[in-house]
N, C-alpha and C positions, 0 to 999 in steps of 0.2 A: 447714692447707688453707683458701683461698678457703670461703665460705659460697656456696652456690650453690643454688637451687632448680631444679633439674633431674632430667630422669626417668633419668639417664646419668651420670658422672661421673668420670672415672680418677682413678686416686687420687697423691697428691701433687704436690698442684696447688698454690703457695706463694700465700702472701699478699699479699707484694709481688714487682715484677718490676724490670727495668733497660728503660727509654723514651726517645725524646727526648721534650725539652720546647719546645713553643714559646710564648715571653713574651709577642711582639707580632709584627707584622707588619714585612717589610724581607728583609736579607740573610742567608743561615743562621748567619755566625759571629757577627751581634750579637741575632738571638732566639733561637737552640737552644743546650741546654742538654741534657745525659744525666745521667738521675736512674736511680739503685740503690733507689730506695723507694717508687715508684710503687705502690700498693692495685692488685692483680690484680680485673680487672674482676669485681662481685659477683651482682648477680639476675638469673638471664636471662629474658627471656620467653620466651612458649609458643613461639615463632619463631625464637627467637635462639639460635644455638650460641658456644662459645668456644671458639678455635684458639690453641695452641701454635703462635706463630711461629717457623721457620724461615728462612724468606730475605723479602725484600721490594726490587721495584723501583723508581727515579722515571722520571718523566716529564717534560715541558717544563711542563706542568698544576700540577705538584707546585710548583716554584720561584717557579709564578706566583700562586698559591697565597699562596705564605709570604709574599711579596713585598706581598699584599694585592690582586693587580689585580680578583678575583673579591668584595671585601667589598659589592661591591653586589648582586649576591646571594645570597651568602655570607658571613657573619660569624661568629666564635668567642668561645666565652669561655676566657680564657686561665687556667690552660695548657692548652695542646690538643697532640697524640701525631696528629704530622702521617705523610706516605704514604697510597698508596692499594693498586698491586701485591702481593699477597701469597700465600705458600703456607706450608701446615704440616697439625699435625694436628688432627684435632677431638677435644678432651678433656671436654666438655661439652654437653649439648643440654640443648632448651628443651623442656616436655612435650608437643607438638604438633608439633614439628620428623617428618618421616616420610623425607627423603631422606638423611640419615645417620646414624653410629653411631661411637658413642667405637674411635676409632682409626684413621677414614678419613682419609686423606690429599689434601689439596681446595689448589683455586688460587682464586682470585677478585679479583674489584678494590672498596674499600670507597667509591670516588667520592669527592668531595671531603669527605665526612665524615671521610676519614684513618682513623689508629688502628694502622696497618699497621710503623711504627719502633717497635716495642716486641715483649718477647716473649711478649706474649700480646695477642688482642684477639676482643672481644662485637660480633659481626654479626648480621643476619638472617639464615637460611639462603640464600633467596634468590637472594645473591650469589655466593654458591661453586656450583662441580661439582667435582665429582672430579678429583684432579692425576693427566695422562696419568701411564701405570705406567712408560713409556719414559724419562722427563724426573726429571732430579736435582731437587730443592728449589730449587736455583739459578736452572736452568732453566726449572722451571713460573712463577715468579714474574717471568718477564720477557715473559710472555706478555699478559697479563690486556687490560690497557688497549689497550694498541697494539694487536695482533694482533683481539682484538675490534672495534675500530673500524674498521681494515678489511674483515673479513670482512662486518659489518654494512652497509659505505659500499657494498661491489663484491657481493653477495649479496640487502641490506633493500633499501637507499636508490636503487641502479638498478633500472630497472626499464624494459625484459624486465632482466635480471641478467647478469652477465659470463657468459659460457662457454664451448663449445668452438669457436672462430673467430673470438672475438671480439677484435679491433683497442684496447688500450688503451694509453694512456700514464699514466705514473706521476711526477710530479712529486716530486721528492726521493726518489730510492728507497733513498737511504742512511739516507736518519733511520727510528726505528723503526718508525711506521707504515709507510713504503714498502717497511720491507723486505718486512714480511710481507703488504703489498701487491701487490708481485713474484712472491711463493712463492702464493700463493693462486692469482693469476691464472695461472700459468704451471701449478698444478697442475689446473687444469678444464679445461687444450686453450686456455689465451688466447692471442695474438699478444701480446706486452710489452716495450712501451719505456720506455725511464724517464731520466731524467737525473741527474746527483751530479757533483763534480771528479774530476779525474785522482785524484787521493787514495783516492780509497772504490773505482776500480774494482776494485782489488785485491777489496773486501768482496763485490763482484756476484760474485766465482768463490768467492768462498766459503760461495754456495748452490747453485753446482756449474752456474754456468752460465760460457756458453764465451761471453764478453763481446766484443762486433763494434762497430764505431766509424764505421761508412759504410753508408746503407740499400744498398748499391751488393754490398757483401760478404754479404747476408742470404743464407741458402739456405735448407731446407726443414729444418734439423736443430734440431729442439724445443728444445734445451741453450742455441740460442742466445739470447741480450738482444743490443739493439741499446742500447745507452748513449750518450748525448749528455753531454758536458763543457758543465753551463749558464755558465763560466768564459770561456769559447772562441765558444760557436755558440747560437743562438736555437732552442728544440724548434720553436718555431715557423714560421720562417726553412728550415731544416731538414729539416722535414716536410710543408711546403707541401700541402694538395690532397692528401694519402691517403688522406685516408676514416675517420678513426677513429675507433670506435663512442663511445669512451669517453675521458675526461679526469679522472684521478683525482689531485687536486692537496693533496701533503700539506707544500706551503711555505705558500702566502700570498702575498698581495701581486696588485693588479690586474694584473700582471704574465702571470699565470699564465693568467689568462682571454683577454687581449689574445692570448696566443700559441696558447690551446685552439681561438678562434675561426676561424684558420688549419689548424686542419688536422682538424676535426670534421666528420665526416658530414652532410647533411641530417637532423637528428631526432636528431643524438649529444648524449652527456649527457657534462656539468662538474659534476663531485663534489667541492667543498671543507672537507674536515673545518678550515679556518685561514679564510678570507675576506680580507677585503682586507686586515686591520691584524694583521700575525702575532705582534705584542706581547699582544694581546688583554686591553689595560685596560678590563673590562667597568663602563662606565658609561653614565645616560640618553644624552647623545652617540653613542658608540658602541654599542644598544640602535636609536638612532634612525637612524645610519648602515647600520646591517646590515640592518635592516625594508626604509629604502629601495631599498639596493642588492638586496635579493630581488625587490622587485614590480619595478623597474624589471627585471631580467633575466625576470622571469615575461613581463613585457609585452613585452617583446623575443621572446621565445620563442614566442609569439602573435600579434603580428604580422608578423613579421621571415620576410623568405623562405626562413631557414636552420633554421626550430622549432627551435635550438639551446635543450637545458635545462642553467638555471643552479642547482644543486643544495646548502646548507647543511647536512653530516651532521655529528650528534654522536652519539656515543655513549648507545646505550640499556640499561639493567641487562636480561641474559638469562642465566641458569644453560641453558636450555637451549643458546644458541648456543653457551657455553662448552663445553658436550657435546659440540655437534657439531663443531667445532673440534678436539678433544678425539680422539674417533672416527676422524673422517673425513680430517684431515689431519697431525696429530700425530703420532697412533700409527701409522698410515702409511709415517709419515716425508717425507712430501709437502712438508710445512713443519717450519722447525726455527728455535729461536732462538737470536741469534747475540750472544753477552757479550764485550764491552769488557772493562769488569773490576770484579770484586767487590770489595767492601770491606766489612771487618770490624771491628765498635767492641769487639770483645774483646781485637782484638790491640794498636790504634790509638786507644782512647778516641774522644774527640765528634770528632776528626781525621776520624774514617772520614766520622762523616757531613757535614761541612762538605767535605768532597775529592768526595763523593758527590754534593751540591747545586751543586759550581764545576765538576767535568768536565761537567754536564748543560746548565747554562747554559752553556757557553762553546759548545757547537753542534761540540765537534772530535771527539766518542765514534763509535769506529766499532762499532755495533753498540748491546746496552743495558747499563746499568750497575744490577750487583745491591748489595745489602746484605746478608753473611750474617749472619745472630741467633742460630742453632744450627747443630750439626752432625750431622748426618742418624746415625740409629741402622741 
């Protein structure tokens, strides 16, 4: 067993685990690396639990990550045990930890500190809540990042907040943030439109909505999305003059503002968790690009006869939001998430995870792509 100084401890906890490893920065098949001898994380603090990994999901965040675009303010010492999405059990607490106990079952996201490809990993509490009871291990962990970021963009970041009547459009509703941008809004009473190709409408009924292709067809029946083919037709173009409250844009690219502007209420708000460059190689350049394009839309918003606000959300760490998430739309059944495909490095070796970091980047996943580490008892 692991040495651990905790007030909690399950027992037959090993020493070493099976991880990836990342060397350097770049592509995942020329820095990762899966190691069988990794040291199982040792001292935890008063804060800190350690989880039995089970599944783990990526992100776009992830790839860009490894890729290095974040070294500017983010840097690693290598090797570093990359991921962020995670779910499993808690077999370990810190002496001052009070929100859980050896043998809870938690989801969370570790941010770009990773740790989350391996099967086991030392967090703060913090970062976890409880994994809905309803949701597999698979499942819980495909939640974390995405799903929070919406709830936070269309919940924190607007402001009055989405709700029942409220007019939004959803900019990529296929990729994972949109999805559960879609299910959110549609589960408070929203009005929601959203765009993707022909490809993914198939994905918009398989949150059980009855998908309409002309605002001409809308009737008064909740089920329905109104989906725009961005392929074909401009949301903008489109939707000319509707009125609507809100613009939640989870592409990028000025693109996306040029066409919110079109068809945004008096006083409607653009929410961009991407900004203009949806590569996002964070450096001074890009630092000084993003500052200016905020005040320049703040000062647009201020003088301009439309108060249109132009909005930059990122993701903030809340155990509690993940609760309510959790609570309020999960267990519900309100919202659900929806897997591509998992991949497993027990069946597959470091396969799994280089196939895991190539369907991610290539932007064709319908839906998210897990990594299973165990298998659920």
């Amino acid at each position: 067993m692991a040495k651990l100084a905790a007030t909690e401890i399950e027992d037959g906890i090993p020493s070493v685990m099976t991880g990836a490893q990342q060397n350097d920065y770049g592509d995942a098949r020329n820095v990762i690396t899966l190691h069988q001898d990794i040291p199982v994380p040792g001292e935890l603090s008063c804060k800190q639990i350690l989880i039995r990994v089970y599944a783990a999901a990526i992100n776009p965040v992830d790839w860009k990550v490894l890729k290095g675009n974040l070294t500017f303010i983010k840097r690693f010492s290598f090797p570093h045990t990359p991921g962020s999405d995670v779910a499993g059990v808690v077999v370990a607490i810190g002496s001052s930890v009070k929100r859980f106990r050896v043998g809870d079952k938690v989801y969370g996201n570790l941010g770009t500190d990773g740790g989350s490809y391996a099967e086991y990993v030392r967090e703060k509490e913090s970062l976890f809540a409880l994994k809905p009871s309803n949701l597999t291990m698979v499942e819980a962990a495909a939640v974390p990042l995405a799903c929070l970021t919406s709830y936070q963009a269309l919940f924190n970041t607007a402001s009055p907040i989405v709700g029942p009547g409220s007019k939004i459009m959803v900019c990529g509703g296929s990729s994972a943030t949109g999805l559960y941008g879609v299910q959110l809004a549609k589960a408070v009473g929203a009005h929601v439109t959203t765009t993707c190709s022909q490809r993914n409408f198939s994905l918009m009924e398989k949150l059980g909505c009855k998908v309409v292709q002309a605002c001409s067809d809308m009737t008064t029946d909740p089920q329905q999305l109104l989906v725009i083919d961005y392929n074909n037709k401009d949301f903008g173009q489109e939707l000319k003059g509707q009125e609507y409250d809100f613009v939640y844009d989870c592409v990028g690219g000025e693109q996306q503002w040029l066409a919110a502007q079109q068809i945004l209420r008096r006083g409607g708000q653009f929410i961009t968790i991407v900004g203009n460059d949806p590569e996002m190689k964070v450096s001074l350049k890009y630092m000084a690009t993003l500052g200016s394009t905020l005040v320049g839309h703040k000062l647009q918003s201020i003088f301009s006869s439309t108060k249109l606000s132009y909005k930059f959300h990122a993701i903030r760490e809340s155990y509690q939001d993940l609760d309510e998430i959790r609570t309020r739309f999960l267990e519900t059944d309100k919202v659900k998430p929806i897997i591509d495909t998992v991949f497993d490095w027990r069946k597959d070796g470091v396969e799994a995870l280089y196939a895991l970091y190539e369907k991610s980047k290539s932007g064709k996943a319908q839906g998210k792509l897990v990594l299973k580490i165990a298998d659920e008892e």
